[in-house]
C-alpha positions in Angstrom: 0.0 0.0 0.0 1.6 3.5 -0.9 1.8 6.7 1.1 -0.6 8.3 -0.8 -3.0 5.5 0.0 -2.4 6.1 4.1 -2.3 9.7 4.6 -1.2 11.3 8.4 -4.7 11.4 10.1 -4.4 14.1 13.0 -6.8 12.7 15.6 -8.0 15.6 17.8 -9.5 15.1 21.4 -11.1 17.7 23.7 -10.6 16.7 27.2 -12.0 18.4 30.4 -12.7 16.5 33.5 -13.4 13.3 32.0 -11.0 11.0 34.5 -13.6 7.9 34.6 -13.2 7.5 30.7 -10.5 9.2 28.8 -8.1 6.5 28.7 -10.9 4.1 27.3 -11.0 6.7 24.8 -7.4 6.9 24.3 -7.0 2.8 23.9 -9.6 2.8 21.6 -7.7 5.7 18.9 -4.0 3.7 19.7 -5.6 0.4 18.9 -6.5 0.9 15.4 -6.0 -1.0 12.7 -4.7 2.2 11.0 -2.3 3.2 12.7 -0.6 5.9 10.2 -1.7 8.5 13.3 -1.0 11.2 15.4 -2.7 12.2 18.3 -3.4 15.9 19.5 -4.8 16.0 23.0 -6.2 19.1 24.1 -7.1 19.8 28.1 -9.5 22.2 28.1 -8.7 23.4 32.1 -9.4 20.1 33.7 -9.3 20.0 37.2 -9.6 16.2 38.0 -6.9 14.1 37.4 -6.9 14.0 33.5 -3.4 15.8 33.3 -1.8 13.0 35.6 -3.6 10.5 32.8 -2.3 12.1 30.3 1.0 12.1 31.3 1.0 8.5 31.1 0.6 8.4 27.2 3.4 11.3 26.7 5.1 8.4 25.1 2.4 8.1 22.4 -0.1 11.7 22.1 1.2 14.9 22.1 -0.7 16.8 25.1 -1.5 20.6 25.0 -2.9 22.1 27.9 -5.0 25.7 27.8 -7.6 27.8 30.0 -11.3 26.1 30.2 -12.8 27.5 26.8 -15.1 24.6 25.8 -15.1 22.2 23.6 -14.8 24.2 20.4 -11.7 26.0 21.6 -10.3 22.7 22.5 -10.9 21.3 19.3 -9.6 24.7 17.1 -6.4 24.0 18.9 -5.9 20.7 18.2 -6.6 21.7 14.7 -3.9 24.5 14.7 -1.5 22.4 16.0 -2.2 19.3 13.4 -0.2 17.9 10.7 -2.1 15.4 9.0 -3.9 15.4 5.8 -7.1 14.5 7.5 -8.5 15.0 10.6 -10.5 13.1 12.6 -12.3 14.0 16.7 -13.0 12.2 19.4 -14.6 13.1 22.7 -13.2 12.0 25.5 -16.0 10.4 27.0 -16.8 8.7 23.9 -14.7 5.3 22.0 -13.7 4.2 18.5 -14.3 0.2 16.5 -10.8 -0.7 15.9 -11.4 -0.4 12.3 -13.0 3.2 12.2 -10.1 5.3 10.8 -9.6 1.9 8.3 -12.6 2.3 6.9 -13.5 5.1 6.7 -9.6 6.1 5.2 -10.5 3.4 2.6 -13.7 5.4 1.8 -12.2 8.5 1.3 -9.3 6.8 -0.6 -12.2 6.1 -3.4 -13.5 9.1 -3.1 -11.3 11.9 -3.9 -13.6 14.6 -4.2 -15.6 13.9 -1.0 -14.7 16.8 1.9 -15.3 14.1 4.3 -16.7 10.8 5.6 -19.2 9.9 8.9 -20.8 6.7 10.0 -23.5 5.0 12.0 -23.0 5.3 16.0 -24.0 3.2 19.1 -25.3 4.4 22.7 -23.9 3.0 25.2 -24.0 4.0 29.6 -21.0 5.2 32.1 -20.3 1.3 32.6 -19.7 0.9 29.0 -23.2 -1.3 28.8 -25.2 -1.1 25.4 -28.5 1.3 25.5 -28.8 1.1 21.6 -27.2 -0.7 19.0 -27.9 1.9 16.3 -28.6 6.2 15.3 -29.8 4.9 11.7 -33.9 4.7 12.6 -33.9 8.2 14.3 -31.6 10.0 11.9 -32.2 10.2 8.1 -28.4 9.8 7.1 -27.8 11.8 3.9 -24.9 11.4 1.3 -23.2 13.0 -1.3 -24.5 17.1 -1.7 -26.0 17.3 2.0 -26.3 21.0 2.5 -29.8 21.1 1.9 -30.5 18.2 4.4 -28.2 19.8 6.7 -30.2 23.6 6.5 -33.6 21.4 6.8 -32.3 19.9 10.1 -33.4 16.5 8.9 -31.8 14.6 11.6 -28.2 14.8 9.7 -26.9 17.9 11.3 -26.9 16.4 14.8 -24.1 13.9 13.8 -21.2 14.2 16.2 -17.6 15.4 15.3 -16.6 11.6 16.7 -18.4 10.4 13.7 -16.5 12.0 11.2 -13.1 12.2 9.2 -12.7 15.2 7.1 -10.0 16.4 5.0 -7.9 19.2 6.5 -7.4 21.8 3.4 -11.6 22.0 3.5 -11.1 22.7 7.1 -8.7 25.6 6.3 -10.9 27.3 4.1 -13.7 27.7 6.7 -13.7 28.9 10.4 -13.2 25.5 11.9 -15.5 24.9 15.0 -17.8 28.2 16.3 -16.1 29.1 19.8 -19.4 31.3 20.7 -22.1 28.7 20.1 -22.3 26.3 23.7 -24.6 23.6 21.6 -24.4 23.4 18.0 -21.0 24.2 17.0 -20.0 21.3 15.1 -23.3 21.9 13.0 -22.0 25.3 11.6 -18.8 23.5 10.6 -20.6 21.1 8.7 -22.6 23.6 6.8 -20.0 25.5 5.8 -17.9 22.2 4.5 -20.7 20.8 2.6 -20.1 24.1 0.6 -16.9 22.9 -0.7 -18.1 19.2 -1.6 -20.0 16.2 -0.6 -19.7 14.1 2.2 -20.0 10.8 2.3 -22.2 8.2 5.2 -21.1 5.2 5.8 -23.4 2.8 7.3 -21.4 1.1 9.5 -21.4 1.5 13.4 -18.0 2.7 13.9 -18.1 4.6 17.9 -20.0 4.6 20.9 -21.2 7.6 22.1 -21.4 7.7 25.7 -24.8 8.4 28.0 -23.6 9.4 31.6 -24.5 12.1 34.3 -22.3 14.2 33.0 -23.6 14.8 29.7 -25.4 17.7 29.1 -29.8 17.3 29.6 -32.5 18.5 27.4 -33.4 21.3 29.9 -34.8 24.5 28.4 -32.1 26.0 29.2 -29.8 23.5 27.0 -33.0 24.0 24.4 -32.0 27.6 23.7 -28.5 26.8 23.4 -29.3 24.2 20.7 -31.5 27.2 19.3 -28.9 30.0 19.2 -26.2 27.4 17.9 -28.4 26.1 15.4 -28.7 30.1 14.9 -25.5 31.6 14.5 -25.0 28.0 12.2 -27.4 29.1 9.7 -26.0 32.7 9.4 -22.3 31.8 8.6 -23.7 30.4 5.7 -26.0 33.4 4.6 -23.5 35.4 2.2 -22.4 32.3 -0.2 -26.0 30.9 0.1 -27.5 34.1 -1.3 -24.6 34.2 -3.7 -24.0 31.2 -5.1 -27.0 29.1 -5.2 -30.4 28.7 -7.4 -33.1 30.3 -5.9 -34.7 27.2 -4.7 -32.0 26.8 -2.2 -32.2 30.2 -0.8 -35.8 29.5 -0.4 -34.9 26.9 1.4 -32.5 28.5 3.6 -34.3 31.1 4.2 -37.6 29.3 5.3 -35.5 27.2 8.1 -33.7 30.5 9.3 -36.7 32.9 9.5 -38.5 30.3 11.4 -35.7 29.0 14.1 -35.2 33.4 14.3 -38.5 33.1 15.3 -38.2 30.0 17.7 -35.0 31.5 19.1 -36.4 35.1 19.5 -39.1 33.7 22.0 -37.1 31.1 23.9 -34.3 34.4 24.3 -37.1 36.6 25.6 -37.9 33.4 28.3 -34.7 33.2 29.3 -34.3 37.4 29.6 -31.9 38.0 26.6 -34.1 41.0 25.8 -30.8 41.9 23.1 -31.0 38.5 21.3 -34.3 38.4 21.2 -34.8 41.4 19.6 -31.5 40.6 17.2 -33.4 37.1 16.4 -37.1 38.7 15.9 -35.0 41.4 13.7 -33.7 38.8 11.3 -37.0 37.0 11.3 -38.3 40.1 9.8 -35.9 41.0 7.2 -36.7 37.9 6.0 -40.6 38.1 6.6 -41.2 41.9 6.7 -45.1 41.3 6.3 -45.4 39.3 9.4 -47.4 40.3 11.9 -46.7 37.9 14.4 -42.9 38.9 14.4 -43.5 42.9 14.1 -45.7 42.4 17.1 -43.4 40.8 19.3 -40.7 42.8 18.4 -43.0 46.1 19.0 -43.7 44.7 22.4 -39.8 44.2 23.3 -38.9 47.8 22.0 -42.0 49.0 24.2 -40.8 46.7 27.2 -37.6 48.3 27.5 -39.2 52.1 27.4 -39.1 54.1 30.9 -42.1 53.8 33.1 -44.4 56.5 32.0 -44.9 59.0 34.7 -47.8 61.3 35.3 -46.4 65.0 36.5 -48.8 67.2 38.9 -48.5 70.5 39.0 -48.2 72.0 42.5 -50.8 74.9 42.6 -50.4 78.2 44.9 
């Protein structure tokens, strides 16, 4: 097999206070069956004993530590610091199949012109038990051109970075992971790379992804993350979708961003972000300027934030 056929795969790993699980997840990337590797660990301000874990691999990963930023930050970091040709992630709560980077390397290998490559994924609990053996009947996986999938948010653009290998020169051209959206991040990075090219789904269960205490809930609160991510994903993508694509595609994207403005400008006003709310309900109307459910709302923000009114009597003599 030549060199060109096993290209340097930078395998990135975002790692904050996950001391129950992130050597699991290290055995599982230095197991492969690939093995053409290197591996960037980032710790993102842990304060367990991940760093002392670490240590022990110093032999095999490179580590790098930084201030708590999130997993975004974590992740553009690894990226900056990479070499390989392709670039795969990994939380560190999460594990690879022993042949993940295999096949999915072998896919891209037959695909040139593919920006990248994900695959099916497993549940499993803190103990490592299975909760479900496959994502495939909830999500409706998409290959080749997925961007309009991705902008309808039919189920593909909640596939994890662990799922995926993408090239690194796509990567370059965009912004790489959103470091200001808390949910949704890895959801503007696949819009803007399914720009560039197709991506290609691979029906194989290649990772488990990890259900523990520590994983974040579907509280409201997390709900208006996931909104304002999903948000902020959309927008990157406004200027080359209004550009460079047919009408019916703008259509498109700007059905699915007027109405999660709208869902995000009420959930912001519920959670007292009078300033994105109004932002959201703003957009919604640029978009929608007849709408008279989004001009009232926004009326009644603008009106919210007036000074009580104050009736002034006049002293007589």
């Amino acid at each position: 097999m030549s060199m060109k056929d096993t290209p340097l795969v930078s395998v990135i790993v975002p790692v904050y206070n996950n001391e129950k699980f992130i050597a699991e997840c290290l055995n599982s990337i230095l197991t492969q069956t690939y093995t053409n590797i290197e591996v960037i660990a980032v710790d993102d301000g842990s304060n367990d004993s991940c760093p002392k874990i670490l240590k022990t691999y110093s032999n095999q990963i490179t580590t790098l530590t930084q201030k708590n930023g999130g997993a975004s930050s974590a992740r553009n970091t690894g990226i900056a610091a990479s070499s390989g040709e392709l670039l795969a992630f990994l939380d560190s709560d999460d594990i690879w199949d022993k042949n993940k980077l295999e096949r999915c390397i072998a896919t891209l290998n037959k695909h040139p012109d593919a920006v990248g490559v994900y695959h099916d994924v497993r549940y499993i609990d803190s103990k490592g038990l299975l909760l479900k053996a496959t994502d495939a009947y909830r999500m409706a996986w998409s290959s080749g051109q997925i961007l309009e999938p991705l902008i309808a948010g039919k189920g593909i653009f909640g596939f994890s970075p662990s799922v995926t290998v993408i090239r690194k020169q796509y990567c370059m051209l965009v912004d790489s992971f959103d470091e200001q959206a808390k949910q949704c991040e890895d959801y503007g990075l696949w819009l803007k790379l399914a720009l560039h090219g197709p991506f290609l789904y691979l029906s194989d269960t290649l990772s488990s992804y990890r259900r523990h205490a520590g994983c974040l809930t579907t509280s409201k609160a997390v709900h208006y993350e996931q909104l304002h991510g999903r948000y902020l994903a959309l927008l990157s993508i406004q200027k080359p979708i209004m550009a460079n694509h047919p009408p019916p595609t703008q259509a498109l994207y700007n059905q699915h961003l007027y109405e999660c403005a709208c869902a995000l400008g009420y959930w912001a006003r519920i959670e007292s972000n009078t300033k994105l709310s109004r932002e959201a309900y703003r957009q919604a109307l640029s978009l929608m300027p007849l709408s008279p459910h989004v001009l009232s709302r926004l009326i009644f923000l603008y009106l919210k934030a007036l000074p009580p009114f104050r009736v002034l009597s006049r002293k007589v003599n």
